[in-house]
KEMIKOL-325912 format. One record per residue (C-alpha): residue in one letter; x, y, z. Coordinates in Angstrom, 3 decimals. Layout:
BEGIN
@residuo:A xx:X yy:Y zz:Z
...
This chain:
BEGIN
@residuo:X xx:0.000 yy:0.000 zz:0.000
@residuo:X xx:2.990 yy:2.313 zz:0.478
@residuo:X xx:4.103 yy:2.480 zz:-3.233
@residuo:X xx:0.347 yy:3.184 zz:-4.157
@residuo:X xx:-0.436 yy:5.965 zz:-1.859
@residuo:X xx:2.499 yy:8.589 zz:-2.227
@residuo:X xx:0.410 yy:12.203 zz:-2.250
@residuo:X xx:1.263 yy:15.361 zz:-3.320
@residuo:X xx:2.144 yy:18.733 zz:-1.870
@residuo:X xx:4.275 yy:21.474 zz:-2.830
@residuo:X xx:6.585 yy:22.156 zz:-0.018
@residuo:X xx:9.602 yy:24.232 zz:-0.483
@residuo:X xx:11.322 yy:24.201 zz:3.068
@residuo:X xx:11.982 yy:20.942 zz:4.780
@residuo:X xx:12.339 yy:20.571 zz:8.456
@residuo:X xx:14.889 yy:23.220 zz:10.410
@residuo:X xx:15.017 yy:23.551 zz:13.909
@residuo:X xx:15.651 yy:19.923 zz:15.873
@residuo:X xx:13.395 yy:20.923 zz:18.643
@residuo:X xx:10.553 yy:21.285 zz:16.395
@residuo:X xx:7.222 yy:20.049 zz:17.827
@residuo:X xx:3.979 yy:21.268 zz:17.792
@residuo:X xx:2.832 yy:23.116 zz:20.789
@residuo:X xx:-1.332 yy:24.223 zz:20.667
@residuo:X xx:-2.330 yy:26.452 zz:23.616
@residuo:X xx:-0.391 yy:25.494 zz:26.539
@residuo:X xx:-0.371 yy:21.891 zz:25.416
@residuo:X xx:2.903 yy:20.091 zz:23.322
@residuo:X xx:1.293 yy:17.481 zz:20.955
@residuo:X xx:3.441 yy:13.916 zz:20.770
@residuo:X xx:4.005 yy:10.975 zz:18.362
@residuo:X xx:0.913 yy:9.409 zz:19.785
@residuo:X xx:-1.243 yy:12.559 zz:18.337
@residuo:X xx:-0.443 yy:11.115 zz:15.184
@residuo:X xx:-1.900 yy:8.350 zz:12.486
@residuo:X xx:1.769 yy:6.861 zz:10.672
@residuo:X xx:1.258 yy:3.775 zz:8.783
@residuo:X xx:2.549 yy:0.746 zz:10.079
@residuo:X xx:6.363 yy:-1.014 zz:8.405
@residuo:X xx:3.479 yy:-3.406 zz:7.518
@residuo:X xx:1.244 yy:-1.059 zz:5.932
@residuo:X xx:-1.549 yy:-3.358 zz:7.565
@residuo:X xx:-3.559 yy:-1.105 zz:8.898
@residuo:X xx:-3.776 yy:1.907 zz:5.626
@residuo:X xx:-5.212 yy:-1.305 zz:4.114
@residuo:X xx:-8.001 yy:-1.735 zz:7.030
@residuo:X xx:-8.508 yy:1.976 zz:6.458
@residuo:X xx:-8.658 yy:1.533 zz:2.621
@residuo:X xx:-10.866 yy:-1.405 zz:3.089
@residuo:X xx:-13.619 yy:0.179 zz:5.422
@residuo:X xx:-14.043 yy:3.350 zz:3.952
@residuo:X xx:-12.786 yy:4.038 zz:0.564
@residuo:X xx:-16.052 yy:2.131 zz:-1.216
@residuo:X xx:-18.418 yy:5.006 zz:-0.069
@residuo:X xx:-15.943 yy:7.482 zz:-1.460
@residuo:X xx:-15.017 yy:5.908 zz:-5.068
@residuo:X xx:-19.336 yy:5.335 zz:-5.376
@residuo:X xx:-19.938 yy:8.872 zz:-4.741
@residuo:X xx:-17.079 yy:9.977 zz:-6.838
@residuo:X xx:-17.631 yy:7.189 zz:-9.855
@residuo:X xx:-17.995 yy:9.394 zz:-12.532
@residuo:X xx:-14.217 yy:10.726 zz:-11.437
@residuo:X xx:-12.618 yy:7.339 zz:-10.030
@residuo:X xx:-14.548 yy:4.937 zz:-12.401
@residuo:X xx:-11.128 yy:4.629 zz:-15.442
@residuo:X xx:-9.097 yy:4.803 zz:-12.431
@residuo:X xx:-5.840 yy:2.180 zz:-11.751
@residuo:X xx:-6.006 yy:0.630 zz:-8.344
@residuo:X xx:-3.248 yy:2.916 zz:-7.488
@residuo:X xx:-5.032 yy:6.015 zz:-9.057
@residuo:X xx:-7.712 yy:5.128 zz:-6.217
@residuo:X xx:-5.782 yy:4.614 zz:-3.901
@residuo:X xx:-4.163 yy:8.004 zz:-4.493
@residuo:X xx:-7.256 yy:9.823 zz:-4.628
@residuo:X xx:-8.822 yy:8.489 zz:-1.503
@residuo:X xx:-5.333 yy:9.328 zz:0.944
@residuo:X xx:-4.939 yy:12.436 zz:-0.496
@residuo:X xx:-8.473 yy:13.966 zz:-0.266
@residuo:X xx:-9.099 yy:11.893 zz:2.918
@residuo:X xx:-9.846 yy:15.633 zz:4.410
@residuo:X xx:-12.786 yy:15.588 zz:2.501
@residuo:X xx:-14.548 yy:12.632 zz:3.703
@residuo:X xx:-15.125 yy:12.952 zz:7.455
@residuo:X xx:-18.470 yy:13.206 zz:8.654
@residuo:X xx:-20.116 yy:12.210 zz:5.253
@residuo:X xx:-17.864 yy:9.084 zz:4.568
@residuo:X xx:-15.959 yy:8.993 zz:7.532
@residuo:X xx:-17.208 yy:8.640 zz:11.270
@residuo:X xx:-15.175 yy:10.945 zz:13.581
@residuo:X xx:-14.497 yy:9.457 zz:16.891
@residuo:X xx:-14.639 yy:6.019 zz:15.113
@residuo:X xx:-12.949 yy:2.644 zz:16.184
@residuo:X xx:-12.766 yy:-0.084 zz:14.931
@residuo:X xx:-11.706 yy:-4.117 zz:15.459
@residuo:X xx:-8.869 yy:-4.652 zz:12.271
@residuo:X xx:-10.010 yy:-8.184 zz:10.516
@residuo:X xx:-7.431 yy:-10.177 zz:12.659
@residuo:X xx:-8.600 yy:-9.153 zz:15.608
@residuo:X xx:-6.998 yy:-7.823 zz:18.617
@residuo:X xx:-6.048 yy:-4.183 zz:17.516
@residuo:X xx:-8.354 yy:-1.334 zz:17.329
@residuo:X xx:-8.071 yy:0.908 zz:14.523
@residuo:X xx:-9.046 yy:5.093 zz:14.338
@residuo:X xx:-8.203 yy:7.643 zz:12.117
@residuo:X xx:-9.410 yy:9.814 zz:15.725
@residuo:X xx:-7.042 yy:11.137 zz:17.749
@residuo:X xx:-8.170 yy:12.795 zz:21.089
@residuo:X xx:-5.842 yy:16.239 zz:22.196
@residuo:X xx:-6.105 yy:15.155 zz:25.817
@residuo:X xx:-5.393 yy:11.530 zz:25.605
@residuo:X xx:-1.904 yy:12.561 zz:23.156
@residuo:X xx:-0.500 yy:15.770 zz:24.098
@residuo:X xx:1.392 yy:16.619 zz:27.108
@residuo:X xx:1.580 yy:20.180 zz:29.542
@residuo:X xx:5.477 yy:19.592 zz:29.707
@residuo:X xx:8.128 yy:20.366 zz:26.957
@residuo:X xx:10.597 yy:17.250 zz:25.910
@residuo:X xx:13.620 yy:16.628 zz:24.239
@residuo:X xx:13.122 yy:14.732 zz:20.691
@residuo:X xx:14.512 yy:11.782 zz:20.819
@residuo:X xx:15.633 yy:10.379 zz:17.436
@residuo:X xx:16.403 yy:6.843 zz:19.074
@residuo:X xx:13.009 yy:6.110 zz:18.836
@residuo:X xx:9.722 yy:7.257 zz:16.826
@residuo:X xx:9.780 yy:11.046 zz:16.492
@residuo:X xx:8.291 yy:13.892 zz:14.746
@residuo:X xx:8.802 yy:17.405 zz:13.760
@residuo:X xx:6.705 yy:20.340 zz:12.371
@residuo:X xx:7.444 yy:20.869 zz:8.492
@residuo:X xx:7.342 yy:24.567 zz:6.454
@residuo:X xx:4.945 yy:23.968 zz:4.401
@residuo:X xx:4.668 yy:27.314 zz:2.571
@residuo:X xx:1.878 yy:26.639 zz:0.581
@residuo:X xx:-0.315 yy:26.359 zz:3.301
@residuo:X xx:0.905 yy:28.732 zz:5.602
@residuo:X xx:0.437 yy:31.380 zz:2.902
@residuo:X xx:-3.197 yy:30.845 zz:3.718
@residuo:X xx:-4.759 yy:32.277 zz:6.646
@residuo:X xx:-6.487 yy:29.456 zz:9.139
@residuo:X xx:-9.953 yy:29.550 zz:7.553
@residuo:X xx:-8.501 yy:28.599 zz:4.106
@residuo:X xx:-6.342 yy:26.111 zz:5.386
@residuo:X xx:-9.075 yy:24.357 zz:7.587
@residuo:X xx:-11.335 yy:24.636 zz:4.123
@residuo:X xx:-8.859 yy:23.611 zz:1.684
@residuo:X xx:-7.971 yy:20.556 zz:3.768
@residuo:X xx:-11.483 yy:19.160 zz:4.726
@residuo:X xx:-14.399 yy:21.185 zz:3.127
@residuo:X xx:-17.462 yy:19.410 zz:5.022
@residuo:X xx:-15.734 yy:18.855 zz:8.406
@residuo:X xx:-15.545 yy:22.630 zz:9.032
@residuo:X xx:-19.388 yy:22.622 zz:9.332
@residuo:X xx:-19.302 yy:20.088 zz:12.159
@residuo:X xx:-16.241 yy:20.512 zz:13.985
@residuo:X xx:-14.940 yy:24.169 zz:14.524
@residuo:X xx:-10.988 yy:24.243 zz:13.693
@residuo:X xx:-8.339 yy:25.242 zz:15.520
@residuo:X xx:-5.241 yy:24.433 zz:13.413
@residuo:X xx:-3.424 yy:23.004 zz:10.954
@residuo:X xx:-0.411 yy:21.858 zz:10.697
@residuo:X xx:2.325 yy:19.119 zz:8.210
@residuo:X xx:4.163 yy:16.935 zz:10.333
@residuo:X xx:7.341 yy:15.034 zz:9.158
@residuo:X xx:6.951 yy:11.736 zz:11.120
@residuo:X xx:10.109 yy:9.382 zz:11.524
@residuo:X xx:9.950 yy:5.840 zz:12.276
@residuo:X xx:13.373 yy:4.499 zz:13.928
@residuo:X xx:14.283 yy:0.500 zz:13.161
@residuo:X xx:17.126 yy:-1.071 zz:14.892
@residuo:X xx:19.694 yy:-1.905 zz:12.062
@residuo:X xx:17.733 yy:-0.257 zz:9.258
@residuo:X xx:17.374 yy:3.424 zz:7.786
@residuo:X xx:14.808 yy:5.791 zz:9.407
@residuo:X xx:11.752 yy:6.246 zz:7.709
@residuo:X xx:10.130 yy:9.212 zz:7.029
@residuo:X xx:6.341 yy:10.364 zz:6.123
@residuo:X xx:5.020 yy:13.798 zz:5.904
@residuo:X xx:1.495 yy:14.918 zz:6.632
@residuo:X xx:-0.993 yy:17.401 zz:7.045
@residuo:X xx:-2.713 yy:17.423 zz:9.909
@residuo:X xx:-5.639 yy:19.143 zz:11.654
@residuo:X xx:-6.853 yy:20.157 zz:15.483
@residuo:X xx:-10.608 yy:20.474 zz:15.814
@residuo:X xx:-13.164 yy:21.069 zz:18.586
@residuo:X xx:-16.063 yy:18.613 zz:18.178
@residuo:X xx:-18.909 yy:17.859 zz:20.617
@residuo:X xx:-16.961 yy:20.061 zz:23.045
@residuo:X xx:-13.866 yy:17.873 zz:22.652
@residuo:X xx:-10.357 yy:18.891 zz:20.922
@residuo:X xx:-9.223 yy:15.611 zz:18.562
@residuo:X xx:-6.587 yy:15.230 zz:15.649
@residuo:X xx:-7.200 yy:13.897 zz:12.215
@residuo:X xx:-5.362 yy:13.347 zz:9.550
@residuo:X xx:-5.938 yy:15.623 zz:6.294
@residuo:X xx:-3.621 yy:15.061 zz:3.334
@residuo:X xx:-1.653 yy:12.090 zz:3.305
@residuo:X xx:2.414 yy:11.355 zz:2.489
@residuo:X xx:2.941 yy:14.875 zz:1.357
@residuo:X xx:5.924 yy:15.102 zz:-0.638
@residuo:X xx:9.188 yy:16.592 zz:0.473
@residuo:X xx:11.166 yy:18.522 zz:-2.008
@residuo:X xx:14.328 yy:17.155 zz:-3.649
@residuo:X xx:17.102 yy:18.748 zz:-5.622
@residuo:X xx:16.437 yy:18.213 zz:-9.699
@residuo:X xx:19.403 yy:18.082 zz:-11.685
@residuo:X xx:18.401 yy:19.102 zz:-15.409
@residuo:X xx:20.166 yy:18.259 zz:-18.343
@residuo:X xx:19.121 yy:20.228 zz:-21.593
@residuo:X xx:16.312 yy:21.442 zz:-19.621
@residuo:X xx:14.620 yy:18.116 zz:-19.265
@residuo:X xx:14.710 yy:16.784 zz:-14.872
@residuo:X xx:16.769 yy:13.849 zz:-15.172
@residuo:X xx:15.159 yy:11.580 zz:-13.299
@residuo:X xx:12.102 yy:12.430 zz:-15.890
@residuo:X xx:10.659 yy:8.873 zz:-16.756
@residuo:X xx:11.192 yy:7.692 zz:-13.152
@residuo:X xx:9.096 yy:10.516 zz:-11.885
@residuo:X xx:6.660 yy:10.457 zz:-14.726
@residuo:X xx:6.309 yy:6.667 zz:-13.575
@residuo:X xx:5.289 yy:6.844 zz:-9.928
@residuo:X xx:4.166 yy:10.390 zz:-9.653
@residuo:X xx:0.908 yy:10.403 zz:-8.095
@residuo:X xx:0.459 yy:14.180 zz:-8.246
@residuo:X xx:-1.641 yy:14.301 zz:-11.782
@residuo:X xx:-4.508 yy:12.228 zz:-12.320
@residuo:X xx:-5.465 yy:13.781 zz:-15.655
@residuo:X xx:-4.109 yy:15.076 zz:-18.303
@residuo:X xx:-4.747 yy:18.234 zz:-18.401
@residuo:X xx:-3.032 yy:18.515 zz:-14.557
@residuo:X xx:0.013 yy:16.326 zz:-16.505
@residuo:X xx:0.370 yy:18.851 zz:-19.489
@residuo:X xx:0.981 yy:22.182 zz:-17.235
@residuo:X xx:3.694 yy:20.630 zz:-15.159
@residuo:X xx:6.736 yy:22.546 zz:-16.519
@residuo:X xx:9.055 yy:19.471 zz:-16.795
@residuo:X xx:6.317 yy:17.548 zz:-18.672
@residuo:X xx:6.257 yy:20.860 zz:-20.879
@residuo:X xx:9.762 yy:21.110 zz:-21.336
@residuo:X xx:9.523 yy:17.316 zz:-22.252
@residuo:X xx:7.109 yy:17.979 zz:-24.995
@residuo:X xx:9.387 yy:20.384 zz:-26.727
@residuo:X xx:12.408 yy:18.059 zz:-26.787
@residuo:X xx:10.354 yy:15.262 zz:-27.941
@residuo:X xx:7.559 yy:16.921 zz:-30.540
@residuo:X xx:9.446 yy:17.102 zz:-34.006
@residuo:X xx:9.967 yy:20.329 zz:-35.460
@residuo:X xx:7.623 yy:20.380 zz:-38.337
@residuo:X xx:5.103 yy:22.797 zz:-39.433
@residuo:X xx:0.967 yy:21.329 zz:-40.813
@residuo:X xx:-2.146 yy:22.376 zz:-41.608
@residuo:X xx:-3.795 yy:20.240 zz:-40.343
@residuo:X xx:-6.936 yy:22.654 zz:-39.432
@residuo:X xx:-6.035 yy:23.991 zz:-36.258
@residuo:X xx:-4.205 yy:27.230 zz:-36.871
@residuo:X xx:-6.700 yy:28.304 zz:-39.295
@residuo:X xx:-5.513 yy:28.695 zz:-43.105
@residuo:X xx:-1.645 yy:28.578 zz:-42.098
@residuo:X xx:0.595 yy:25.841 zz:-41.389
@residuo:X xx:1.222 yy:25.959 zz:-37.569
@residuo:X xx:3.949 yy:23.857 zz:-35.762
@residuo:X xx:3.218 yy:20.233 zz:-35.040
@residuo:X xx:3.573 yy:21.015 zz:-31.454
@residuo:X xx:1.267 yy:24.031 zz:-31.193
@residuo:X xx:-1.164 yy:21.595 zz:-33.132
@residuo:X xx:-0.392 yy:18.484 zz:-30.176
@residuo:X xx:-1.134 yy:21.482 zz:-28.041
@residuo:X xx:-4.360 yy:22.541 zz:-28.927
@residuo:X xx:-5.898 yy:18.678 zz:-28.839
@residuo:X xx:-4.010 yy:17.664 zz:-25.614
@residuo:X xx:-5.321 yy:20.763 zz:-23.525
@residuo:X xx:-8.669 yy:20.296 zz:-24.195
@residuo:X xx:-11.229 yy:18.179 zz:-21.621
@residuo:X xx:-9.089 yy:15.399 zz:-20.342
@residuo:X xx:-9.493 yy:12.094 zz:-19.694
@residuo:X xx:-7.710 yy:9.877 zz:-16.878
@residuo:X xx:-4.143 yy:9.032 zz:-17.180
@residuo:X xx:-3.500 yy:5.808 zz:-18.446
@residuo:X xx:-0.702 yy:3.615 zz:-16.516
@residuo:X xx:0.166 yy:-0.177 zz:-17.849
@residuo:X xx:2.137 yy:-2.873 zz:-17.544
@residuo:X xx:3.245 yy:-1.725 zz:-13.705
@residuo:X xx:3.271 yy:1.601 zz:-14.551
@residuo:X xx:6.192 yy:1.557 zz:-17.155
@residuo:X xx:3.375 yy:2.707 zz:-20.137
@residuo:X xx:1.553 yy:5.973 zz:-19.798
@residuo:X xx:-1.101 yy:7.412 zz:-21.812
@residuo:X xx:-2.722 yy:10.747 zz:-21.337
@residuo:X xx:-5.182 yy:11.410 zz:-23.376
@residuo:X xx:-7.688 yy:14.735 zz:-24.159
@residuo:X xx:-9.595 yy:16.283 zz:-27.040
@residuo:X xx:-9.540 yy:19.602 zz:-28.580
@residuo:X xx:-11.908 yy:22.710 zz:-26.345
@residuo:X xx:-15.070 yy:22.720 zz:-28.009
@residuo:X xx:-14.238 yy:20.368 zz:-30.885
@residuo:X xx:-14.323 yy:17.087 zz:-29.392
@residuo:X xx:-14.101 yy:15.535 zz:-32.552
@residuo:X xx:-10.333 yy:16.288 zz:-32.727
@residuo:X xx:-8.280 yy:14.127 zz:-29.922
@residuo:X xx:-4.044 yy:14.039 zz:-29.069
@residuo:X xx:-2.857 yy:11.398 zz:-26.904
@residuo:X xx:1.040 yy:10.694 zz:-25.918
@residuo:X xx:2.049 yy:7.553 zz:-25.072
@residuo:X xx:5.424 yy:6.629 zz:-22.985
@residuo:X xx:7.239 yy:4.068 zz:-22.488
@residuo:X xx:9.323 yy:4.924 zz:-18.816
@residuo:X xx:11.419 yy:2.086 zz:-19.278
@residuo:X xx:13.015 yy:2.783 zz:-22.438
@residuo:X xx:12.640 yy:6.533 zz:-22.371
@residuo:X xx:10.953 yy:6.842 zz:-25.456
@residuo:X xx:6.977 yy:8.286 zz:-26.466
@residuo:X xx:5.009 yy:8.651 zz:-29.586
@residuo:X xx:2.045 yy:10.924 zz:-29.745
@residuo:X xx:-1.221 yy:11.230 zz:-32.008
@residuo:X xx:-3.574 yy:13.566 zz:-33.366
@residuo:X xx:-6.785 yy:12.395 zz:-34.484
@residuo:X xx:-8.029 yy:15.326 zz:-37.154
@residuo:X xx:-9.740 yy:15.988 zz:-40.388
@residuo:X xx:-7.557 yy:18.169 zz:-42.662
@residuo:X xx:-4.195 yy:18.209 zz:-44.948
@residuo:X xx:-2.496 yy:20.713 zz:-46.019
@residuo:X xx:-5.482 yy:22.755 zz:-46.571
@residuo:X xx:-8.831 yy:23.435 zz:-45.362
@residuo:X xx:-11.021 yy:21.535 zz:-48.528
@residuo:X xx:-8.993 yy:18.759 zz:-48.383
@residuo:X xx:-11.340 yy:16.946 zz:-45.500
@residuo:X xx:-11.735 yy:13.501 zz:-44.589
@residuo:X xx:-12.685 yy:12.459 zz:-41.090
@residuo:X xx:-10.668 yy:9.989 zz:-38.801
@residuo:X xx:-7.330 yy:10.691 zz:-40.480
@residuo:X xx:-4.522 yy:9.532 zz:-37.267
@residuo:X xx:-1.158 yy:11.534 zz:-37.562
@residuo:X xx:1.642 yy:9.824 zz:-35.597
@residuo:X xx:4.707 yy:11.575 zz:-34.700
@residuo:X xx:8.163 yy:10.109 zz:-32.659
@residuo:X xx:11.485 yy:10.906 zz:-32.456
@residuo:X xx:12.333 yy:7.303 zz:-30.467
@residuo:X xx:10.702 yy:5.502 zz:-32.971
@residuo:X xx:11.149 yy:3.900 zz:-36.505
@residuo:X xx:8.661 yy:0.781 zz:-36.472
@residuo:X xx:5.844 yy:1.209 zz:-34.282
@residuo:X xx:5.765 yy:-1.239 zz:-31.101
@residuo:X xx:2.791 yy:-3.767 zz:-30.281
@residuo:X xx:2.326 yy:-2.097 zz:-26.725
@residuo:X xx:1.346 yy:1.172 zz:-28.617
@residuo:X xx:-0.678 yy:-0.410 zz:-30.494
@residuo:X xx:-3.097 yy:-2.306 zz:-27.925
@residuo:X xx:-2.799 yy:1.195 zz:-25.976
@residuo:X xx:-4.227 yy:3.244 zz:-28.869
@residuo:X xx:-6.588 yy:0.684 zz:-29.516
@residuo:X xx:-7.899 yy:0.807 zz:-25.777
@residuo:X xx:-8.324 yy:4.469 zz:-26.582
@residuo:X xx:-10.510 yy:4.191 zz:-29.593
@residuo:X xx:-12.822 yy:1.884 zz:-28.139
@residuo:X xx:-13.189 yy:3.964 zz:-24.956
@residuo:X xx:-13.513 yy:7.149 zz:-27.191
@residuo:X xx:-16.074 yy:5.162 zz:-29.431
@residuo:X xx:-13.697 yy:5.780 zz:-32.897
@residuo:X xx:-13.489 yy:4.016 zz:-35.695
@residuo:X xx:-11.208 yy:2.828 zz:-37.751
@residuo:X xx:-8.951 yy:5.461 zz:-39.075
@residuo:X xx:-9.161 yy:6.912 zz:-42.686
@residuo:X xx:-5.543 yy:7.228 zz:-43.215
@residuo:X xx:-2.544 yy:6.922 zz:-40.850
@residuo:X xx:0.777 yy:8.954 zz:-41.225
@residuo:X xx:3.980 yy:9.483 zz:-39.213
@residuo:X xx:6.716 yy:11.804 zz:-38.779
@residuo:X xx:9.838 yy:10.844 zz:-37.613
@residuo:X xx:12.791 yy:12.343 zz:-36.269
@residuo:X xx:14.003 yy:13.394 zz:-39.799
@residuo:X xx:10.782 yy:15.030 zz:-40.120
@residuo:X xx:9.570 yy:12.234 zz:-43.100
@residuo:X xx:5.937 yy:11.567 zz:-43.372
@residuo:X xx:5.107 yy:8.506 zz:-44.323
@residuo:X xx:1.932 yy:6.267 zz:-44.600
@residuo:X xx:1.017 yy:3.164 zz:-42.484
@residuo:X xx:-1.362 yy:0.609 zz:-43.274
@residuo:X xx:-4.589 yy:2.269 zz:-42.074
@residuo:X xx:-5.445 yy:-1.182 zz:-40.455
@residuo:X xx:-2.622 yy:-1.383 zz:-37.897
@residuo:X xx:-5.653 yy:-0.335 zz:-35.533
@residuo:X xx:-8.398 yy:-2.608 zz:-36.284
């Protein structure tokens, strides 16, 4: 459950000062204030298990394309969101093997303490973390961008992201980071957890603009869950201009001119998005969208993380001018690749039967050199 639930933030600070804790009124909060999940990950699967159906059937039309991990994702993150309607406050419950008692609850009194302490980094620990895009905010906007329902229930007090360490004899520390919240409910102060496994930052090392570490991010980042969130991410940008061959078309998107083959990806890969597409363990991606208020007209980019390469497509209607029309017509364009791989394939044809499209008219590609050439229009049937 670990590798399926990493959520994101955008922190710029990490943790400073050693004697970092969190201190609310006159009372210093400690590691048992806090939900972690277990080495085991045990019980963020009872927690999946009991409440995350409620959430994914009231959020269907959103969740319904989405990878188990995808759900996963979007349940952890947002779990903010679903107290009171989804999620019981004040809620325990036996774990399926018995013996422990599980709550995402934590009560104020039961946790904190009325002295100060030393952290001590031989065992468990925690510290506060800058978080800068929430403490731009003033409380009110935190307490409603982190749990938009609860705030009607439960009046809150503060919020806060904790960097939580877990201490193993013989093995590297682990760390988790997460936002969490103090609220006063039925006239008694508890914890919960808001945003889960917020992401630290890390030093990117770029090399001809592109992040290094590209296609390992692009393969377990769990910050976009649509394309359209994907496309505005600067590296993925800076990605698409390495990788897009420089060619100007008409291809009826820039009017009666010839436009560049990336503004023309552009302008059917911004458009209403669809769910990103993750394969084969997440090494193949496919993000997917259509053209704003033409939905006729679709892009998609396809990636393989392993091998570092990607082909994109353009579903369109034009050539070279605008009475030259014939519906369906796919344009393919790589710089990675010279024959077109199976996995593509089977991806794009996923796509068309999702998006309801029919076989194409015509099929061309552009390669690296900038050639166009033809492929049998049946590679998709």
């Amino acid at each position: 459950m670990k590798k399926l639930i990493l959520i994101f933030l955008l922190i710029t600070t990490c943790v400073t000062a050693e004697e970092n804790k969190w201190q609310y009124e006159d009372r210093y909060l400690t590691t048992k204030c806090f939900v972690n999940e277990w080495p085991s990950s045990d019980n963020f699967k009872e927690y999946y298990d009991r409440y995350s159906p409620a959430v994914m059937e009231a959020y269907n039309s959103i969740t319904s394309e989405m990878s188990g991990k995808q759900k996963a994702n979007f349940f952890f993150q947002g779990i903010g969101n679903y107290y009171i309607k989804y999620i019981p406050l004040n809620e325990k419950f036996e774990a399926s093997w018995g013996k422990d008692m599980l709550s995402l609850t934590r009560s104020l009194d039961e946790c904190a303490t009325d002295k100060n302490f030393n952290l001590d980094k031989t065992k468990d620990y925690y510290e506060l973390a800058t978080n800068k895009f929430l403490e731009e905010q003033d409380l009110k906007m935190r307490c409603l961008l982190m749990g938009s329902i609860i705030v009607s229930k439960a009046k809150c007090l503060d919020v806060k992201t904790i960097k939580y360490t877990q201490v193993f004899p013989a093995m590297s520390p682990v760390s988790q980071v997460t936002v969490f919240g103090i609220y006063d409910f039925e006239g008694k102060k508890i914890i919960l957890p808001l945003k889960f496994y917020v992401s630290l930052p890390k030093e990117v090392v770029r090399t001809n603009g592109i992040r290094d570490d590209f296609f390992e991010w692009l393969s377990s980042q769990n910050e976009y869950s649509n394309t359209n969130e994907l496309i505005w991410n600067e590296d993925f940008e800076v990605y698409l201009n390495n990788a897009v061959p420089k060619i100007d078309l008409l291809i009826g998107f820039t009017g009666d001119k010839k436009g560049s083959l990336l503004d023309n990806f552009s302008s059917v890969i911004s458009g209403p998005p669809n769910i990103l597409k993750y394969s084969d363990n997440e090494r193949y991606l496919l993000a997917s969208a259509c053209r704003a208020r033409e939905c006729s007209s679709k892009g998609l980019i396809w990636i393989d993380t392993k091998e570092k390469k990607s082909i994109g497509l353009i579903k369109h209607a034009f050539w070279k001018t605008l009475t030259d029309y014939k519906k369906n017509q796919f344009l393919l364009f790589s710089k990675d690749y010279e024959e077109i791989p199976l996995e593509f394939v089977n991806s794009v044809k996923n796509w068309m039967k999702s998006e309801e499209i029919t076989s194409p008219s015509i099929v061309r590609v552009i390669n690296s050199d900038t050639e166009i050439k033809f492929l049998n229009k049946d590679i998709f049937n």
